[in-house]
DRENDO-1510 file (C-alpha; in Angstrom, 1 decimal, always signed):
<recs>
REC; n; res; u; v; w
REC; 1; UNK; -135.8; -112.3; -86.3 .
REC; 2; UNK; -134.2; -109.8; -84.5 .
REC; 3; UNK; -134.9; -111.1; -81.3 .
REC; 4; UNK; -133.9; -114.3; -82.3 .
REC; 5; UNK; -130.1; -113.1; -83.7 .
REC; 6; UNK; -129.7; -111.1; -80.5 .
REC; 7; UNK; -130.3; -113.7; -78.2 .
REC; 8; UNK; -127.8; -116.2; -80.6 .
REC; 9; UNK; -125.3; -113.5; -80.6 .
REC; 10; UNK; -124.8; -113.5; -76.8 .
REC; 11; UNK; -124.8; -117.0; -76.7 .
REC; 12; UNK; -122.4; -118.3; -79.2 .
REC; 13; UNK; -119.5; -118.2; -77.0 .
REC; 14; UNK; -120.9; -120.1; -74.6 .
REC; 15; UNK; -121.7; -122.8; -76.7 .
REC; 16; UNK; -118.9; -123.0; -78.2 .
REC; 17; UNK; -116.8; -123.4; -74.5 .
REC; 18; UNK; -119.1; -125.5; -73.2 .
REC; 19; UNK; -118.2; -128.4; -75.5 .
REC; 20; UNK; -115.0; -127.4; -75.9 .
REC; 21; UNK; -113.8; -127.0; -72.2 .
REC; 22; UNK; -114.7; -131.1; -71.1 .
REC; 23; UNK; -115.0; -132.9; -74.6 .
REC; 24; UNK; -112.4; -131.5; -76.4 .
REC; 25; UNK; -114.6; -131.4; -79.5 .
REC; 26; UNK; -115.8; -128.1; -81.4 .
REC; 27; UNK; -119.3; -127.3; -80.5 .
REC; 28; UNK; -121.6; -127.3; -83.9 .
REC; 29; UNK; -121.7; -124.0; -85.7 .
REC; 30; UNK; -125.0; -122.0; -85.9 .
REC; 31; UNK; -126.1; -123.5; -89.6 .
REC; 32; UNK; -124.8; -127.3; -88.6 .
REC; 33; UNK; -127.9; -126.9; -86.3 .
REC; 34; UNK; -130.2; -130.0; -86.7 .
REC; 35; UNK; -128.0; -130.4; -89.9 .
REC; 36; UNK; -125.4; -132.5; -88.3 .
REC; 37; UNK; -126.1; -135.0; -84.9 .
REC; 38; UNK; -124.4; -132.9; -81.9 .
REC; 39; UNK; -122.0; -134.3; -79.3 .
REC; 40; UNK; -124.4; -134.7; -76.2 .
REC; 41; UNK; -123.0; -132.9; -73.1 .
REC; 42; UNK; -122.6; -135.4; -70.1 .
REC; 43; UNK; -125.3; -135.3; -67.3 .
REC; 44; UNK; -122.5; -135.4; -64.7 .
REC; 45; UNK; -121.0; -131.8; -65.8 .
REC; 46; UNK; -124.0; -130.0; -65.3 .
REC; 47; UNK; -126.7; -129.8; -62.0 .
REC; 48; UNK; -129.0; -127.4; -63.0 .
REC; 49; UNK; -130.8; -127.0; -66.8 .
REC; 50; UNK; -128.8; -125.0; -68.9 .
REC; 51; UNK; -131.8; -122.8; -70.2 .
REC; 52; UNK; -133.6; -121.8; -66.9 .
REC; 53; UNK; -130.7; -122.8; -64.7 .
REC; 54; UNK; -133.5; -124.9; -62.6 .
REC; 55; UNK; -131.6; -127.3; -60.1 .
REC; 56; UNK; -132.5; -131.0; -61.5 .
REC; 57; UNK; -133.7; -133.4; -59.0 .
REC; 58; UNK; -134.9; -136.8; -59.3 .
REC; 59; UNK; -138.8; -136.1; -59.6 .
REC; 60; UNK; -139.9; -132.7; -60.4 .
REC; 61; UNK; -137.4; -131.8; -63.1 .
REC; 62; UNK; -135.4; -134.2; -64.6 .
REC; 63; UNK; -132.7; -133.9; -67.1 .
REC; 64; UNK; -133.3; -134.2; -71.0 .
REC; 65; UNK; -131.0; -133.5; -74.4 .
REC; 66; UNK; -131.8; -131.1; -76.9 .
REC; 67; UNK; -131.7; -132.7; -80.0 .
REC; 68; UNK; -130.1; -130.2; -81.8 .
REC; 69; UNK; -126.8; -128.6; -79.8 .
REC; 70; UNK; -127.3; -131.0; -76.8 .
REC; 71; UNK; -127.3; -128.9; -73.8 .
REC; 72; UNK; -128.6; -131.1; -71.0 .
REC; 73; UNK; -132.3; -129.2; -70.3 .
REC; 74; UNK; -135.3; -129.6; -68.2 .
REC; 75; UNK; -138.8; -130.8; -69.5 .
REC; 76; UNK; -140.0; -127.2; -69.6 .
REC; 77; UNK; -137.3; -126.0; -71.8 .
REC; 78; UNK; -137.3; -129.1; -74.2 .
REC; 79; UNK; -141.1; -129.0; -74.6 .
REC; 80; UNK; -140.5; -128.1; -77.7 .
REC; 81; UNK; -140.5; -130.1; -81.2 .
REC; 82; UNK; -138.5; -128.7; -84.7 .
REC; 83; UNK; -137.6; -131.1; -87.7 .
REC; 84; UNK; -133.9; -132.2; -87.4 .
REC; 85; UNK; -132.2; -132.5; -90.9 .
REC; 86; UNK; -129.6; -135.2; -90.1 .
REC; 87; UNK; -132.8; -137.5; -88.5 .
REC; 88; UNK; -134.8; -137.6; -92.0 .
REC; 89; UNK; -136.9; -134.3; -91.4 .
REC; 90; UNK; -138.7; -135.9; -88.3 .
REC; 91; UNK; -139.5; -134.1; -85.4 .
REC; 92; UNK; -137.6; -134.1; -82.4 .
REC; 93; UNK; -137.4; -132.6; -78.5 .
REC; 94; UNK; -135.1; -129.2; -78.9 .
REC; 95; UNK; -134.5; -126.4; -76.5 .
REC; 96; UNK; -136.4; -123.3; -77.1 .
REC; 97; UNK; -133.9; -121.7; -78.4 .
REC; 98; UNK; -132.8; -124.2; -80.8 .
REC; 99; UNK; -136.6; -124.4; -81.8 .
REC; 100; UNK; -136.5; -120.2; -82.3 .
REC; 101; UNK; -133.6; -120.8; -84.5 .
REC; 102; UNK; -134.4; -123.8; -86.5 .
REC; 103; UNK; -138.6; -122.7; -86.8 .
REC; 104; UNK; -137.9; -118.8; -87.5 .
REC; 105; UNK; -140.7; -118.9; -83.9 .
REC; 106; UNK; -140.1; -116.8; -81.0 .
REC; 107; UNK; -141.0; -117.6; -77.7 .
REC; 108; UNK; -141.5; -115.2; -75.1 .
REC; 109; UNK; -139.6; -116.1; -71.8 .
REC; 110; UNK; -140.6; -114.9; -68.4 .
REC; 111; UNK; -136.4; -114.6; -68.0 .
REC; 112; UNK; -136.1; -112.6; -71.1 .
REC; 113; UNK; -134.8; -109.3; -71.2 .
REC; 114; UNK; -134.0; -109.1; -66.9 .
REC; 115; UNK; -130.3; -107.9; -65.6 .
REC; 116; UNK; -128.0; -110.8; -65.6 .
REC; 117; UNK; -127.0; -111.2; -61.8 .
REC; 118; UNK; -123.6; -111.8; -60.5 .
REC; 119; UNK; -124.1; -115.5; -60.0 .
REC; 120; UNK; -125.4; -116.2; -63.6 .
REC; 121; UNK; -122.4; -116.3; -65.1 .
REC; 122; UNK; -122.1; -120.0; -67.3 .
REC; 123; UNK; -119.2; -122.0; -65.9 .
REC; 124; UNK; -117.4; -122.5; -69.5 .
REC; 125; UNK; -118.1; -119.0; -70.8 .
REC; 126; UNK; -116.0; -117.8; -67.6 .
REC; 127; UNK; -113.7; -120.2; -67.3 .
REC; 128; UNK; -112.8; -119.6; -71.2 .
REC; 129; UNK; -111.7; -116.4; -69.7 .
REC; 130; UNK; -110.0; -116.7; -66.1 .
REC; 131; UNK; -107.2; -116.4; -64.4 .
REC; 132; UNK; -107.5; -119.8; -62.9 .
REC; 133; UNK; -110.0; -122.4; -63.4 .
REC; 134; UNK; -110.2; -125.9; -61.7 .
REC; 135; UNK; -111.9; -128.4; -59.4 .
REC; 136; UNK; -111.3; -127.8; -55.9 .
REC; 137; UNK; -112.5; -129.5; -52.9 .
REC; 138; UNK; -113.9; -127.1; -50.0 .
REC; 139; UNK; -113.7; -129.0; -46.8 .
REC; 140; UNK; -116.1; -128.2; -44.0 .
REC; 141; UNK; -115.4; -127.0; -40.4 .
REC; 142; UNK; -114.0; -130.0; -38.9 .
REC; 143; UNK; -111.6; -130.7; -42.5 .
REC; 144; UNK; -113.2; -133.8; -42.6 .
REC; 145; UNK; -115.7; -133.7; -45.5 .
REC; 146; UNK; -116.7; -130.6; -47.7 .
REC; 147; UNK; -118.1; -130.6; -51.6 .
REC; 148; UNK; -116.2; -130.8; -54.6 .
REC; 149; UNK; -117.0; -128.1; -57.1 .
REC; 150; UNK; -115.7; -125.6; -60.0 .
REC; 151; UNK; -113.8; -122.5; -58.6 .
REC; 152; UNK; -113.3; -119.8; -61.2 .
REC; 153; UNK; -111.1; -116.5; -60.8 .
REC; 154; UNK; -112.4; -114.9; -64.3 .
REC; 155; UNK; -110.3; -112.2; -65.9 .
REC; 156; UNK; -113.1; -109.6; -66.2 .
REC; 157; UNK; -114.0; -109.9; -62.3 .
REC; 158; UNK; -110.2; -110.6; -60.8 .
REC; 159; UNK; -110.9; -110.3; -57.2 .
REC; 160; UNK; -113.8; -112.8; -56.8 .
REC; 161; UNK; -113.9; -116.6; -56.5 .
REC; 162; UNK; -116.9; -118.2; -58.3 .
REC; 163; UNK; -118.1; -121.9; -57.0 .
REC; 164; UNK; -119.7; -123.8; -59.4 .
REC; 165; UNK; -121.3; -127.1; -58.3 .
REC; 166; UNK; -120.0; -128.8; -61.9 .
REC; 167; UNK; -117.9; -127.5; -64.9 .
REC; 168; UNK; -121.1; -126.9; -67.5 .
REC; 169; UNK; -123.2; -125.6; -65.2 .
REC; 170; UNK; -124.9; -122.1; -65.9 .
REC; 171; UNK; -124.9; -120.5; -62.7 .
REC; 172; UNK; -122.5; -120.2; -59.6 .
REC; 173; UNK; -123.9; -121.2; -56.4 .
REC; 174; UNK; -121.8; -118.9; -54.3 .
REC; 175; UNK; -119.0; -116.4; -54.8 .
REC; 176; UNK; -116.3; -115.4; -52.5 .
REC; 177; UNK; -115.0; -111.7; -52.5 .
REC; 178; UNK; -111.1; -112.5; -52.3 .
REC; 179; UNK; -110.0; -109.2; -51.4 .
REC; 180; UNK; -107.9; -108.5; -48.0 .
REC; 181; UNK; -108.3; -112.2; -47.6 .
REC; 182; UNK; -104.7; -113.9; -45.9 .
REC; 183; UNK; -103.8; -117.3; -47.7 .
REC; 184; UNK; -102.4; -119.9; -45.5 .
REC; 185; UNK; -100.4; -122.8; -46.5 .
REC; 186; UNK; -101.3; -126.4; -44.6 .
REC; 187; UNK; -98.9; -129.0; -44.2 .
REC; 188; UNK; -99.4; -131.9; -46.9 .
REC; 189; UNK; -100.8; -134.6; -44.6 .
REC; 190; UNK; -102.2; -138.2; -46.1 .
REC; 191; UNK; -101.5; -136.8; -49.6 .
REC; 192; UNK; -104.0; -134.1; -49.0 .
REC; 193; UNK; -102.7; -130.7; -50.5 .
REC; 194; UNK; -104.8; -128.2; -48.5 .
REC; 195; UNK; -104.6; -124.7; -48.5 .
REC; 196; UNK; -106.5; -121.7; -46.5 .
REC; 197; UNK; -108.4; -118.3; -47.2 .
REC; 198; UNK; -108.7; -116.3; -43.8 .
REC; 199; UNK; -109.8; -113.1; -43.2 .
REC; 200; UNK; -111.1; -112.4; -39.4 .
REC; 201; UNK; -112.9; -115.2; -38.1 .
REC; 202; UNK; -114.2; -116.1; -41.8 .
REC; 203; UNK; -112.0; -119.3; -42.7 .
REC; 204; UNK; -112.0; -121.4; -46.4 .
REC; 205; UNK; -109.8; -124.8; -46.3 .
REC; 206; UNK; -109.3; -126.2; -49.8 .
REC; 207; UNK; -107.9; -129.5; -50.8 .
REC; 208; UNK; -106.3; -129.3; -54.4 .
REC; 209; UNK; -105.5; -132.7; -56.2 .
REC; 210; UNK; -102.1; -132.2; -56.6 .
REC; 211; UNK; -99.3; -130.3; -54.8 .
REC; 212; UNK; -98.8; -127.8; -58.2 .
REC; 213; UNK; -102.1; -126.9; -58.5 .
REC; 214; UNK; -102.1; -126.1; -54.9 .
REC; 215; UNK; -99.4; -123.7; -55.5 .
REC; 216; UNK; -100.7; -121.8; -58.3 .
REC; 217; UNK; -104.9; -121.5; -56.5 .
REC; 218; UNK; -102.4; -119.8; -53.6 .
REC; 219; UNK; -100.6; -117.4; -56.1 .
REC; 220; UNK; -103.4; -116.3; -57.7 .
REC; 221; UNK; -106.0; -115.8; -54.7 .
REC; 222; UNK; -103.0; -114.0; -52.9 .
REC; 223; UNK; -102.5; -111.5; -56.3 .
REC; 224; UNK; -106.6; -111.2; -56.1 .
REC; 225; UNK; -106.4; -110.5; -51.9 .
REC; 226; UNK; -103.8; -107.7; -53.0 .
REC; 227; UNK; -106.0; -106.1; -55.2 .
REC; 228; UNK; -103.5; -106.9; -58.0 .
REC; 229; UNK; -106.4; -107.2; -61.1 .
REC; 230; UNK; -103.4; -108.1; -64.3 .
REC; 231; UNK; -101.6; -111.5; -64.6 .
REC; 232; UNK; -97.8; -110.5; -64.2 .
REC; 233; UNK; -95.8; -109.7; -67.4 .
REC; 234; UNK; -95.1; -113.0; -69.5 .
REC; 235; UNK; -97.7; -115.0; -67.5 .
REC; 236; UNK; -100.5; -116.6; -68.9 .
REC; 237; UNK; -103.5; -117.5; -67.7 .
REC; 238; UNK; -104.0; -120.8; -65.9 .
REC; 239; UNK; -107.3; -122.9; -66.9 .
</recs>
């Protein structure tokens, strides 16, 4: 039981952000669980399986709801079956930590009790506490094409960009250390509002979706590249 209210403790704020952030809707409380029908999370927010943080692909690991606070999981992580209150007691696929909670059964995890790296950071529970917090386009080499993602300045870690390939997704797939980093301003071109991070011969072009938004990713990396680690009296942080 112990195990079991450790593991909910740290992460309650994550679920909560994660439906909040894109839906707009609360997340359900820890005793709605399998009481109450949850508000399914999208596929298209997340790429990898919000338990293991497994990249989904179309054969070996494809993506599956848990029944009970519908995170978007692997088959490994929702083999799992509980009786859901709000479906007439009959059993249904969970996620195994939805079935540790609703069953009282803990499951030892392979993942369980190692250092949480730098990258493994949820999207929503950082971007529930950032600086800045949008979707940004990073264009490659020739400006020409690039990959849209979620970029992520938290509050706790100020002078580091986090790239998320989606919004819900569990884990960053890159970070970029913003400090002593130069950023450029590009001319708007073709309604394109791009914007650069250079430092030596390493070069970042972003494209932003709107002019303003532009402005404020270039305020705040430039505050990060200066080392400056506080938002500036009276300003709140973007998201």
């Amino acid at each position: 039981q112990d195990a079991i209210d450790r593991k909910e403790k740290r992460s309650k704020t994550f679920k909560m952000a994660v439906h909040e952030m894109e839906t707009g809707t609360p997340a359900l409380k820890t005793e709605e669980l399998g009481r109450r029908a949850p508000l399914w999370v999208r596929d298209n927010l997340v790429t990898m399986c919000m338990c293991c943080k497994e990249p989904f692909n179309a054969i070996m690991r494809r993506r599956h709801h848990c029944r009970a606070c519908g995170y978007v999981v692997c088959a490994r992580c929702s083999d799992y079956k509980a009786e859901l209150q709000y479906d007439g007691n009959r059993l249904n696929r969970v996620c195994q930590e939805c079935y540790s909670f609703l069953t009282g059964h803990v499951v030892l995890e392979d993942r369980e009790g190692k250092h949480k790296g730098i990258l493994e950071k949820g999207a929503a529970e950082v971007s529930g506490r950032s600086l800045l917090c949008s979707s940004l386009q990073l264009l490659d080499k020739n400006g020409k094409g690039g990959t849209r993602g979620w970029f992520v300045i938290p509050q706790d870690d100020p002078l580091v960009l986090y790239v998320y390939a989606a919004p819900q997704d569990v884990r960053a797939h890159t970070s970029i250390p913003l400090l002593g980093y130069q950023v450029r301003d590009l001319p708007q071109g073709d309604s394109r509002h791009l914007f650069q991070l250079a430092q030596s011969r390493q070069v970042y072009t972003f494209m932003a979706d709107t002019e303003e938004l532009k402005r404020r990713w270039m305020r705040a990396m430039a505050r990060s590249a200066a080392g400056v680690t506080r938002s500036e009296e009276g300003e709140d942080a973007d998201s």
